[in-house]
N, C-alpha and C positions, 0 to 999 in steps of 0.2 A: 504494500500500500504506500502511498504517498505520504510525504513529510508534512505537505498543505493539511491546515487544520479546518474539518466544517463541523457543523450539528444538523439534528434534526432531530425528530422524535418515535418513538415507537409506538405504536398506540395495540395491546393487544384486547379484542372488540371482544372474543368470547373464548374461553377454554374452560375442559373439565378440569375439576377441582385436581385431581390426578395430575394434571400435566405440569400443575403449574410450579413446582419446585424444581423441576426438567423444565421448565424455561427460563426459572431465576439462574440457572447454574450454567443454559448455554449464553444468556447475555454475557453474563462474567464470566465466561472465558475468553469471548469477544472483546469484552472492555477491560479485563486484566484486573481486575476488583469485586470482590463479593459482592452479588447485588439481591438485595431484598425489596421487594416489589409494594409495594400496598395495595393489595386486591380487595374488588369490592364486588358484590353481587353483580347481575348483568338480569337486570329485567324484559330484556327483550329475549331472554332465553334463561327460562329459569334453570339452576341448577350449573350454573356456569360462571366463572368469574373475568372481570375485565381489569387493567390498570396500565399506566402513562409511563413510561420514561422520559424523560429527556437526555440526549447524549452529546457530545463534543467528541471527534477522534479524525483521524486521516480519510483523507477521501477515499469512499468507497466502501465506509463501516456500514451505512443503509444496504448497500448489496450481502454483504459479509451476514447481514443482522435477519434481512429477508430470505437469505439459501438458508439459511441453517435454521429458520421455522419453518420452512417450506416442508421439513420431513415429518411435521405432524399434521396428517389432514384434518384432524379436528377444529383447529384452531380459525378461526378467522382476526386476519392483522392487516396494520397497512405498516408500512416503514417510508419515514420520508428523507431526504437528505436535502439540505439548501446549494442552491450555489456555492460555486466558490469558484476562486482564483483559476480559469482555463477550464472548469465545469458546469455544465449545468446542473440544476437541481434535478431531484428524482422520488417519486412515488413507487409502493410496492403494496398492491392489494392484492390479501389471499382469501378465498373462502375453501370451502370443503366442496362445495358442489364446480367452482369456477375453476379452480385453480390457483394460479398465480398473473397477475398482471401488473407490468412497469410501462411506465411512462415517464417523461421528460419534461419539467417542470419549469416553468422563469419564475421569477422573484416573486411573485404573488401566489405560486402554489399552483397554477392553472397548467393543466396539461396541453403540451405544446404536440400540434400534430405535424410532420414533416414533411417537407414537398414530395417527397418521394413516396410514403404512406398515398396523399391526397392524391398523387399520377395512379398509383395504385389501384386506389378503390374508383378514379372514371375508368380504367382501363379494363378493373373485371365489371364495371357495370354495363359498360358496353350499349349507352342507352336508358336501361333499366335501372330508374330515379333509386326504386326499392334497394337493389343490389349497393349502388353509392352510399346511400345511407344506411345500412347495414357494415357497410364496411367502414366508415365513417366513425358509427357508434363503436365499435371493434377497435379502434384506432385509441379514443374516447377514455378507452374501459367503463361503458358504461351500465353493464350488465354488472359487474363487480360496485359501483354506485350506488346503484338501483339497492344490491342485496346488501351490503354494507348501512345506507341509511338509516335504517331503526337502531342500528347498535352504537352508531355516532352520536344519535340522539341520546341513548343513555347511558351517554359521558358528558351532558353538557356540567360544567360548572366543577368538574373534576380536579383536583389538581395535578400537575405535572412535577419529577423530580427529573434535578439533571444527573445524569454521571460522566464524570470525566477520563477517558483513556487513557492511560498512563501508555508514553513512548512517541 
């Protein structure tokens, strides 16, 4: 990884009770410090809990942070990483049913779609508006959105802790 420092945040939307001391123990090996989480119920899925990081570390810790939840399907998360010096920012939304989706992020969080993506999707639409905007929305992640939003919602007012990367 790079010496350039960014942050972002972790945000884990639902997990069983079961996982979640296997996920305090992969972050910190990622960020090189024992990390204890403050989890809180997830009423958009009872039986489930949610809770925030915030982190500082080398570019590239949001990828590092998103591959290594990606081996619980259970889990739905997003990982974001900001800007920084010669990068751009980045989003990682995972559900159980989706998958995993990244996107490419400017200063305000907005996913940026690419020229080549947008050639893309006129090329297989070939005419057919439908096909565009399917491929569009795919572009987007916004089926990951969609499933996502209730469990964003009960994190409003949540608080966030940072952790800082040693190295």
């Amino acid at each position: 990884m790079s010496d350039v420092k960014t942050r972002g945040v972790l945000f884990i939307h639902s997990a069983p009770t079961a996982l979640c001391p296997h996920i305090e123990w992969a972050i910190g090996s990622i960020t090189e410090q024992r990390t204890q989480l403050s989890w809180s119920p997830q009423p958009a899925e009872p039986g489930s809990f949610r809770a925030e990081v915030g982190w500082t570390g080398p570019q590239g810790t949001g990828a590092v942070l998103a591959s290594t939840l990606r081996g619980w399907a259970q889990l739905r998360y997003e990982v974001t990483e900001e800007p920084s010096l010669g990068v751009d920012g980045s989003r990682w939304s995972h559900t159980p049913e989706l998958g995993i989706f990244h996107g490419t992020t400017d200063a305000a969080g907005n996913i940026m779609v690419s020229e080549d993506r947008i050639r893309y999707a006129y090329e297989s639409g070939a005419g057919q508006p439908a096909v565009v905007y399917q491929e569009l929305s795919l572009a987007l992640g916004e089926a990951w959105d969609e499933e996502l939003e209730p469990f964003r919602h009960a994190a409003d007012g949540a608080p966030v802790r940072w952790l800082h990367r040693v190295g």
